[in-house]
VEXLO-189326 format. One record per residue: residue in one letter; x, y, z of N, C-alpha, C in turn. Coordinates in pm, 1 decimal. Layout:
+------+----------+----------+----------+----------+----------+----------+----------+----------+----------+
| resn |      npx |      npy |      npz |     capx |     capy |     capz |      cpx |      cpy |      cpz |
+------+----------+----------+----------+----------+----------+----------+----------+----------+----------+
|    A |        X |        Y |        Z |        X |        Y |        Z |        X |        Y |        Z |
...
+------+----------+----------+----------+----------+----------+----------+----------+----------+----------+
This chain:
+------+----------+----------+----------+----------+----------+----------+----------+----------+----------+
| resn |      npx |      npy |      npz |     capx |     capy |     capz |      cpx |      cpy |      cpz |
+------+----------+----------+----------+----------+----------+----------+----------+----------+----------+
|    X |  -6693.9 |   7038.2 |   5216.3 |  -6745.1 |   6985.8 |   5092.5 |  -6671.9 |   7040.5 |   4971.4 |
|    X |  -6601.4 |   7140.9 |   4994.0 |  -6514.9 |   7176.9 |   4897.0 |  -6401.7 |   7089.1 |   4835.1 |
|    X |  -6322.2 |   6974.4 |   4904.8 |  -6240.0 |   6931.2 |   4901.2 |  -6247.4 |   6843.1 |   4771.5 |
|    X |  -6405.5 |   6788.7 |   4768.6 |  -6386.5 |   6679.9 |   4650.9 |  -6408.3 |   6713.8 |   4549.6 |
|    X |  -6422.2 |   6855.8 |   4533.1 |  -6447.6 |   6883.8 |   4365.0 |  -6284.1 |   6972.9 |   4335.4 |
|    X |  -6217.9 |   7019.8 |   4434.5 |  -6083.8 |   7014.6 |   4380.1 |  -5987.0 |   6888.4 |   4347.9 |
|    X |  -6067.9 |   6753.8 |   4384.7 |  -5967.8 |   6621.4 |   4379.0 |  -6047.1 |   6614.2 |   4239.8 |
|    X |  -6134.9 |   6647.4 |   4200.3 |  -6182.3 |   6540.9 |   4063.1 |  -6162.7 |   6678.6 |   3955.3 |
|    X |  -6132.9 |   6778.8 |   4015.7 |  -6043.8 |   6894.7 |   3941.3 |  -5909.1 |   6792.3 |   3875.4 |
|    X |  -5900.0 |   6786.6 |   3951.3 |  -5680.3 |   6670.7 |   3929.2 |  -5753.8 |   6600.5 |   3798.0 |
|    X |  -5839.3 |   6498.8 |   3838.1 |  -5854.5 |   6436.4 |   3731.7 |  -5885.6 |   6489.7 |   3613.5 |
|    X |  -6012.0 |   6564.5 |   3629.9 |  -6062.4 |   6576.7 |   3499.9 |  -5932.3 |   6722.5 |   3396.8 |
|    X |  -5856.4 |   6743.0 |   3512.9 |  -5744.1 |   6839.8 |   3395.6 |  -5674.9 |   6724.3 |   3349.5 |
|    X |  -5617.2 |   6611.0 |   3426.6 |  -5553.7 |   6517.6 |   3345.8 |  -5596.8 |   6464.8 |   3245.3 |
|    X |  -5741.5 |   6471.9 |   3221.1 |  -5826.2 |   6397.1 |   3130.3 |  -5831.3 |   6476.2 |   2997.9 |
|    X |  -5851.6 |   6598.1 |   3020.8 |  -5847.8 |   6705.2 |   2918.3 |  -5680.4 |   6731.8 |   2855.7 |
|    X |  -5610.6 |   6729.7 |   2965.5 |  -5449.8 |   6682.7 |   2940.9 |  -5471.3 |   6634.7 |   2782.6 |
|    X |  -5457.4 |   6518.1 |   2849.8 |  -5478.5 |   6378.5 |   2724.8 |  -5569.1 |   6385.8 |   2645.0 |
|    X |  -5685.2 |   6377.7 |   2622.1 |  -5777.1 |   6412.6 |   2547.5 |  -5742.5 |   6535.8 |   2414.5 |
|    X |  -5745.9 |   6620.2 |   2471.2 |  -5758.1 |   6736.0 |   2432.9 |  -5613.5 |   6814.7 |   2354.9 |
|    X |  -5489.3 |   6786.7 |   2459.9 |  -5376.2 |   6824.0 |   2401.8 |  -5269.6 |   6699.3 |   2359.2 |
|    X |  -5310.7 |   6573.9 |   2392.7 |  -5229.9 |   6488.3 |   2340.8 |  -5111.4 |   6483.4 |   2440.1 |
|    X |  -5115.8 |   6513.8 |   2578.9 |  -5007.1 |   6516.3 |   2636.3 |  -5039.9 |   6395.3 |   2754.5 |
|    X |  -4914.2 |   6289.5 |   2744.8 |  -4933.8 |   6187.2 |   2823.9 |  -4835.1 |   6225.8 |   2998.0 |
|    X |  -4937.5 |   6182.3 |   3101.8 |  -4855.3 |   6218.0 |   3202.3 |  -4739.0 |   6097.6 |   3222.2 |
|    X |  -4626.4 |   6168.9 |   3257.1 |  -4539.2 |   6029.7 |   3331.7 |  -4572.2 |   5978.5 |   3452.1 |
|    X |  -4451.8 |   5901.4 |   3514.2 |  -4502.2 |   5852.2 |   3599.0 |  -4507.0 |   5916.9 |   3745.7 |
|    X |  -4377.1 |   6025.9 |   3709.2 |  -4363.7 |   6127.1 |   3868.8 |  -4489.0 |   6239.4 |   3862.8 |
|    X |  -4564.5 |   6212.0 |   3776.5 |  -4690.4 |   6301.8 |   3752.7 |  -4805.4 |   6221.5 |   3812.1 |
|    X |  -4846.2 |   6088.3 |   3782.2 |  -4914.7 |   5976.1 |   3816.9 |  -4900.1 |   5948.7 |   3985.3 |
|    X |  -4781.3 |   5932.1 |   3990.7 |  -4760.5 |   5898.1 |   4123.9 |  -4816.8 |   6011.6 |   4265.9 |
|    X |  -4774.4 |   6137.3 |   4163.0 |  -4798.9 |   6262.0 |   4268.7 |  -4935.7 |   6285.1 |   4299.5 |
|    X |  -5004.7 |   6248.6 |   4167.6 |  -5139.5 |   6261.1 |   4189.5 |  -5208.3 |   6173.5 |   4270.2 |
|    X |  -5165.8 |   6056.7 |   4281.5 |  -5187.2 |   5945.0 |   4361.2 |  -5173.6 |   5944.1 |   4514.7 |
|    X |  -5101.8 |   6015.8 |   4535.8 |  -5020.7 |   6082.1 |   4676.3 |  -5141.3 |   6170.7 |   4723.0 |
|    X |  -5198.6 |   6276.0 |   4651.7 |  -5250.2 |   6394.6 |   4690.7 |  -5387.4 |   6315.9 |   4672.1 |
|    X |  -5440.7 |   6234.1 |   4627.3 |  -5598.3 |   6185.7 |   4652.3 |  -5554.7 |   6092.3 |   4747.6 |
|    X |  -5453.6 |   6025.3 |   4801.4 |  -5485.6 |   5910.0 |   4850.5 |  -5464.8 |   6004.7 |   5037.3 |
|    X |  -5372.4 |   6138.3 |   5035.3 |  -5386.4 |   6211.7 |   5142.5 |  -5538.9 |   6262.3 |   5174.9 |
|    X |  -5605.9 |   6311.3 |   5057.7 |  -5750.2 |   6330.7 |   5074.8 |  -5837.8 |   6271.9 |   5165.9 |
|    X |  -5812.8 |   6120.8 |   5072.4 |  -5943.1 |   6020.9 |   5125.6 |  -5876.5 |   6011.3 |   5276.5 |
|    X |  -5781.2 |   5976.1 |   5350.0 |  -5735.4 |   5967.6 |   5420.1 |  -5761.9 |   6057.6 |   5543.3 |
|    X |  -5777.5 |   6183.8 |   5468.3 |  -5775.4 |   6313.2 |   5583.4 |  -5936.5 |   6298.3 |   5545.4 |
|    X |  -6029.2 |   6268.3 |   5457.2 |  -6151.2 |   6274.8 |   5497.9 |  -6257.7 |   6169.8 |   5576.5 |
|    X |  -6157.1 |   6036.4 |   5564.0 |  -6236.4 |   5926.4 |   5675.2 |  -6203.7 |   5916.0 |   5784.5 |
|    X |  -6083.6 |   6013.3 |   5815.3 |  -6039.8 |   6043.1 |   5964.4 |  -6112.4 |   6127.2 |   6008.2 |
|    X |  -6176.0 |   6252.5 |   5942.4 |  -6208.0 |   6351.9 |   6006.5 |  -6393.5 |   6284.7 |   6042.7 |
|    X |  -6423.0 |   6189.5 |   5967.4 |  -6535.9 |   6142.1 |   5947.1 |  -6603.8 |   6045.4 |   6090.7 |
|    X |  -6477.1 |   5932.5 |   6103.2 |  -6450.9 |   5892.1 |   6221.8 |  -6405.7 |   5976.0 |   6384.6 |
|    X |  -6355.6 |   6056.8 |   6400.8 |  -6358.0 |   6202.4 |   6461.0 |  -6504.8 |   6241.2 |   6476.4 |
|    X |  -6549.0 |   6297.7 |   6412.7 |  -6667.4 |   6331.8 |   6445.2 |  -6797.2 |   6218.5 |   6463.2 |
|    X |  -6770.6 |   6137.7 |   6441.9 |  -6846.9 |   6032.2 |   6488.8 |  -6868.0 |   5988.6 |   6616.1 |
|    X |  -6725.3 |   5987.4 |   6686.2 |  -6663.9 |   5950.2 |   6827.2 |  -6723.5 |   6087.6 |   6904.2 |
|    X |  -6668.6 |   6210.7 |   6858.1 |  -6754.7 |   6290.1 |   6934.4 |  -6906.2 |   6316.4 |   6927.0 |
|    X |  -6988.2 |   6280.1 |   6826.7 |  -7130.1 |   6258.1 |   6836.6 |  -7166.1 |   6166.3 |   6949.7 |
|    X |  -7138.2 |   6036.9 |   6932.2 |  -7138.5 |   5962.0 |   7032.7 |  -7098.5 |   5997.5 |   7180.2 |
|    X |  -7006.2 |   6069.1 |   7205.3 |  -6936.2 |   6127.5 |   7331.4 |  -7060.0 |   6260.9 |   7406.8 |
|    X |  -7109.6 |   6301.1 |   7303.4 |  -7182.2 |   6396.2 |   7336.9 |  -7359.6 |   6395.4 |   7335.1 |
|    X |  -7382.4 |   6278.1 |   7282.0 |  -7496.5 |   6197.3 |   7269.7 |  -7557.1 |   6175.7 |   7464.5 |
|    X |  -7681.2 |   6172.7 |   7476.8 |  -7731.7 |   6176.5 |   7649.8 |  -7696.7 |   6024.0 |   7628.3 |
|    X |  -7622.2 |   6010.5 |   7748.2 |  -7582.8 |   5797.2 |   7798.8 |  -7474.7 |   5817.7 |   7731.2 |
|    X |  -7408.2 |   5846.7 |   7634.7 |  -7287.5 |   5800.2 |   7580.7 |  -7181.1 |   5828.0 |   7636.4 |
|    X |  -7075.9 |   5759.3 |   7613.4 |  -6915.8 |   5784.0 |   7700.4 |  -6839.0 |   5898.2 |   7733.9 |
|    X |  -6782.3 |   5890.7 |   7829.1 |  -6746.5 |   6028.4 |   7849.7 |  -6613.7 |   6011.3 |   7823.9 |
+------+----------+----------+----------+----------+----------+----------+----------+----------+----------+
């Protein structure tokens, strides 16, 4: 559960970025950030699906 409050960390410094200091990100800044949430969600609906399969696997009647 730790994971998603360091991803909306990314954002909300970018937000304060801009906001606050007037500094606009480019695009190799945009992009990177884009990279590192989109690895997130990725590594967290896998791990989600994973443990699903083994609930089920380990469930009485379910597949072995």
């Amino acid at each position: 559960m730790v994971s998603p409050f360091r991803y909306s960390r990314l954002v909300f410094t970018m937000g304060l970025g801009v906001l606050g200091l007037g500094d606009r990100p480019d695009a190799l800044t945009l992009t990177g950030a884009a990279i590192i949430l989109a690895a997130g969600l990725y590594s967290f609906f896998r791990e989600r699906r994973i443990a699903a399969h083994l609930a089920r696997a380990a469930a009485p009647g379910g597949p072995v």
